[in-house]
N, C-alpha and C positions, 0 to 999 in steps of 0.2 A: 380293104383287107379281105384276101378272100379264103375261104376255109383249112387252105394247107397253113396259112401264117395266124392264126388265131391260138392263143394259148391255153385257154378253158372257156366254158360256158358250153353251151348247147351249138346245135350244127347248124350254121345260118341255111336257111331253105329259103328257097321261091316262096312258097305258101306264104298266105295274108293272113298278119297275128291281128287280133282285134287291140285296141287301145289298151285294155285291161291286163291282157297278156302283155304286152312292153313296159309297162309301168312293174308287172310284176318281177320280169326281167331285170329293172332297173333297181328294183327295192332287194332283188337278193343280189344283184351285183355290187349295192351298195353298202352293205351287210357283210358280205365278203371282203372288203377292203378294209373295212373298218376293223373287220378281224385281223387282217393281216395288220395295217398300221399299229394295232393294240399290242400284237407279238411283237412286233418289229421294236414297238418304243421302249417297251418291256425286257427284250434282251438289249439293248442299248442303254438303260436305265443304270448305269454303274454303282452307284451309291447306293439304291436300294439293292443291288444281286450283292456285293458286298456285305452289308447287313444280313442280308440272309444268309452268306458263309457264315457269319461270323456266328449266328443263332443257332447253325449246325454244326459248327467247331464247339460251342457252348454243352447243347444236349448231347453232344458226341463225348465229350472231356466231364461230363457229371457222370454217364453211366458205365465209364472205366475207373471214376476213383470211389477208391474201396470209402464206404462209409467211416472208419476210424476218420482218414482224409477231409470227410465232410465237418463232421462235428470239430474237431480241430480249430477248419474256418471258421465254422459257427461261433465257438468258443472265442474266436480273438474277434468276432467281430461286435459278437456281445459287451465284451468289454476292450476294447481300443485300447484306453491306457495304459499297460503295461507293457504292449507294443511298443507303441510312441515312448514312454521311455527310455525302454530299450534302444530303440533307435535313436534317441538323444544321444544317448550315454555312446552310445557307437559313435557318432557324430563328433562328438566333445574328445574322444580320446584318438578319434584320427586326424582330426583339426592340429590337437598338442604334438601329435606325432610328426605333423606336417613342417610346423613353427619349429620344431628341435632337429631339424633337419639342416646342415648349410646351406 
């Protein structure tokens, strides 16, 4: 490879690097890669970048509903059961509805 084909790193030169400089060379080129790989798996990671829409659809949809909105939830989640009734009693009279049908 010679320096017009080379993509980054420093400028290959004639001059004689001591051992220590190569090795150093080699520990930041391998440092670099690792960075990239770590981005790379990272935007390819589907399930977790997903997760994270979904955490920002989340804190996005709490700080547009107005607090009556919240406690509301609050309220039905405090006490479930007359939800769930509710929705029996829906259930039971769509099922009849269903059967008295031809």
């Amino acid at each position: 490879m010679d320096e017009d084909t080379r993509a980054a790193g420093p400028p290959v030169t004639a001059e004689e690097r001591s051992p220590e400089q190569i090795r150093e060379d080699i520990d930041r080129t391998r440092r670099d890669l690792g960075d990239t790989v770590e981005a790379l798996a990272s935007k390819t990671d589907v399930k977790q970048r997903a997760h994270e829409r979904v955490e920002e659809v989340k804190t996005d949809l709490k700080a547009r509903t107005p607090d009556s909105a919240q406690g509301a939830l609050a309220a039905v989640r405090s006490h479930p059961l007359p939800l769930a009734g509710a929705g029996a009693l829906a259930l039971a009279f769509w099922l009849g509805r269903r059967s008295a049908l031809p």
